[in-house]
Backbone as a chain_set.jsonl record, in Angstrom:
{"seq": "XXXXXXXXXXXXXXXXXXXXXXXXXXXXXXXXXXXXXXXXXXXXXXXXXXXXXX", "coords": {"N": [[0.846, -1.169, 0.0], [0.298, 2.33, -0.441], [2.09, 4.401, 1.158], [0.912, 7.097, 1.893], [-1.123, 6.505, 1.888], [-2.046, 4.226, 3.731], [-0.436, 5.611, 6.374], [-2.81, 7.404, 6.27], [-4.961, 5.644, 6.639], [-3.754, 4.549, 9.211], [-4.293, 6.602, 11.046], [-6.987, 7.604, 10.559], [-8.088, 4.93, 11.855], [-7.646, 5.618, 14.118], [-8.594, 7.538, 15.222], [-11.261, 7.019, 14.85], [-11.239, 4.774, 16.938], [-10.4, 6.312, 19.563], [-13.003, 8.07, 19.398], [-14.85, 6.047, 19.854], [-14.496, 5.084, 22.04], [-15.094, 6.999, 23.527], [-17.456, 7.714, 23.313], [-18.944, 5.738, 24.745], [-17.737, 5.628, 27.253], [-19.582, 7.509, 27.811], [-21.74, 7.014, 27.518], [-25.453, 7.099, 27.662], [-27.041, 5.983, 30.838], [-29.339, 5.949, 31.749], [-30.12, 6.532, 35.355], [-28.008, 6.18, 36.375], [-24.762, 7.185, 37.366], [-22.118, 8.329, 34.592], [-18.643, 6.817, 33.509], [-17.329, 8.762, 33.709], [-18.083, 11.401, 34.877], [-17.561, 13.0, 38.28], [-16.658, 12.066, 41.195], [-19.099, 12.514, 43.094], [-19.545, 11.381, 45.836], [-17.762, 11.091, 47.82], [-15.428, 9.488, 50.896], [-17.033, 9.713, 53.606], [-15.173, 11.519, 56.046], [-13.928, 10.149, 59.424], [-13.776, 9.973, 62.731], [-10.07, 9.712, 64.876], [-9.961, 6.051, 65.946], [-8.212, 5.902, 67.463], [-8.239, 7.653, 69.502], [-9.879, 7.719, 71.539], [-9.708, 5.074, 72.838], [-8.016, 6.033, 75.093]], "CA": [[0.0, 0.0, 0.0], [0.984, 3.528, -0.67], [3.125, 4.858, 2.256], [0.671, 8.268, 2.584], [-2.491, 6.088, 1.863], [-1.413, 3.744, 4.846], [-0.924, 6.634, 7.378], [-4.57, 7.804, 6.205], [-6.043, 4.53, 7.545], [-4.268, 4.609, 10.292], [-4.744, 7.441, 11.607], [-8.171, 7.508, 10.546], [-8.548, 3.738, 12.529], [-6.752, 5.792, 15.267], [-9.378, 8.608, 15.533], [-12.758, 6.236, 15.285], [-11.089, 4.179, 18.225], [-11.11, 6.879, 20.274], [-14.306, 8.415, 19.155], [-15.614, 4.911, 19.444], [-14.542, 4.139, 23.244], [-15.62, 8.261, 24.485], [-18.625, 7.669, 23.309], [-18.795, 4.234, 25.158], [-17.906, 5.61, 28.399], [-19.887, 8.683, 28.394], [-23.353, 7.181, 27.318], [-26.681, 7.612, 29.097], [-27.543, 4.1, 30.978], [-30.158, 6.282, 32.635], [-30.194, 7.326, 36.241], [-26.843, 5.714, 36.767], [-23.976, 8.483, 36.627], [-20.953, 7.391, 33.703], [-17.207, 6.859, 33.702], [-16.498, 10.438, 33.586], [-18.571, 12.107, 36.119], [-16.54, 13.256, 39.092], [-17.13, 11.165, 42.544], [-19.673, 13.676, 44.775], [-20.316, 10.45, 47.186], [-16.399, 10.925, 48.674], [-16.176, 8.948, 52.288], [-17.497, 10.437, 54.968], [-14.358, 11.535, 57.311], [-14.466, 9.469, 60.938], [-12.708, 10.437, 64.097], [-9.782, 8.569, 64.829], [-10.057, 5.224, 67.32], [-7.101, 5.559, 68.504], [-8.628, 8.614, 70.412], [-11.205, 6.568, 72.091], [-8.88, 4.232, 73.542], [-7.206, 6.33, 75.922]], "C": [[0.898, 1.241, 0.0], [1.31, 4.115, 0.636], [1.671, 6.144, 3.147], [-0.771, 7.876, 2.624], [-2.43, 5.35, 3.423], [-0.854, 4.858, 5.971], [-2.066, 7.304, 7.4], [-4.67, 6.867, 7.056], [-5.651, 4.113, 8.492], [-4.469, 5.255, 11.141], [-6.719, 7.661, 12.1], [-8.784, 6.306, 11.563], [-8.332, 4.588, 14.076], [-8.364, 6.504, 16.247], [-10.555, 7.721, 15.811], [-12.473, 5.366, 16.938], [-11.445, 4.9, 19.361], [-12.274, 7.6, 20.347], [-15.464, 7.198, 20.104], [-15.849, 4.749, 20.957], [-15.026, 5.696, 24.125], [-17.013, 7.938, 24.239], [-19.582, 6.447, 24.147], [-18.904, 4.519, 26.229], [-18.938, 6.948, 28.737], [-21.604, 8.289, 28.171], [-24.711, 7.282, 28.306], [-27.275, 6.317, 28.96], [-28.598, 4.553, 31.858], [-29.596, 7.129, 34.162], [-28.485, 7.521, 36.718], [-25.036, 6.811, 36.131], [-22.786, 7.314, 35.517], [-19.901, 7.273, 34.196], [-16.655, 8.26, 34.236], [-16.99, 11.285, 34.442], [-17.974, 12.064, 37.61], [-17.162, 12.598, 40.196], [-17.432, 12.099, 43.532], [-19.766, 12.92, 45.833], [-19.191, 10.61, 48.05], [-17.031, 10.051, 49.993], [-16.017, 9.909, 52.953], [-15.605, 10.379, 56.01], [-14.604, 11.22, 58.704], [-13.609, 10.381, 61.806], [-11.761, 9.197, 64.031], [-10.276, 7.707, 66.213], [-9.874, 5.208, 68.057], [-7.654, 6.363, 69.966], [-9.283, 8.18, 72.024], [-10.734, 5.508, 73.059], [-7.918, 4.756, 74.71], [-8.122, 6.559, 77.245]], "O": [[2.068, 1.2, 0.381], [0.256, 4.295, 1.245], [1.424, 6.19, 4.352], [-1.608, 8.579, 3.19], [-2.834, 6.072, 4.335], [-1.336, 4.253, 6.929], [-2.43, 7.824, 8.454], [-4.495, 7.119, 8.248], [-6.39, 3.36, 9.126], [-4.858, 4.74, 12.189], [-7.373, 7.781, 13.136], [-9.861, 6.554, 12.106], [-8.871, 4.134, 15.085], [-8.923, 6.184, 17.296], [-10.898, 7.627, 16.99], [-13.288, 5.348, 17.861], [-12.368, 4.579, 20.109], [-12.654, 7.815, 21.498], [-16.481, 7.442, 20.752], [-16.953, 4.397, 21.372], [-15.306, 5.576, 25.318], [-17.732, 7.933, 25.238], [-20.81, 6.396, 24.071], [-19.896, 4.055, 26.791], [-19.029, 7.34, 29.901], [-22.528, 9.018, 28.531], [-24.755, 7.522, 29.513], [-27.742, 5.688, 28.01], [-28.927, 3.775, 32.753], [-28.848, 8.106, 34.138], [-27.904, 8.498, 37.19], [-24.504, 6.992, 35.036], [-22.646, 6.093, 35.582], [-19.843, 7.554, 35.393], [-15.745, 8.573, 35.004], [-16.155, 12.09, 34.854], [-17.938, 10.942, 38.115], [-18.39, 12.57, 40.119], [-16.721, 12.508, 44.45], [-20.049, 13.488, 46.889], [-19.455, 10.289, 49.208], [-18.211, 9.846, 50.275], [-15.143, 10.776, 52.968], [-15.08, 9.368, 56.474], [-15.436, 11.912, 59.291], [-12.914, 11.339, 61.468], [-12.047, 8.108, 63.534], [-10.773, 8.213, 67.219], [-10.413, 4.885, 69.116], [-7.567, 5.933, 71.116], [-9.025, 8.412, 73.205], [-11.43, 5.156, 74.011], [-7.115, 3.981, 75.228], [-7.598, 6.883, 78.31]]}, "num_chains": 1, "name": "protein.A"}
């Protein structure tokens, strides 16, 4: 294959891949947040034990 045809396709293979797998993690499965949405649930900060023990 032609050298500049062959960097077309794969570039082009390059680009749909990632097209292929953003669109993958970002879809709407409903209520359920995606991949990409930032984690509001963090844990709850405790006291420590150790405290407790004295």
């Amino acid at each position: 294959m032609d050298p500049v045809k062959d960097k077309l396709v794969r570039r082009t293979a390059m680009v749909a891949s990632v097209t292929a797998a953003y669109f993958l993690l970002t879809a709407d499965y409903g209520a359920q947040p995606n991949a990409l949405d930032p984690d509001m649930g963090g844990e709850e900060v405790t006291e420590c034990p150790i405290r407790s023990l004295k």
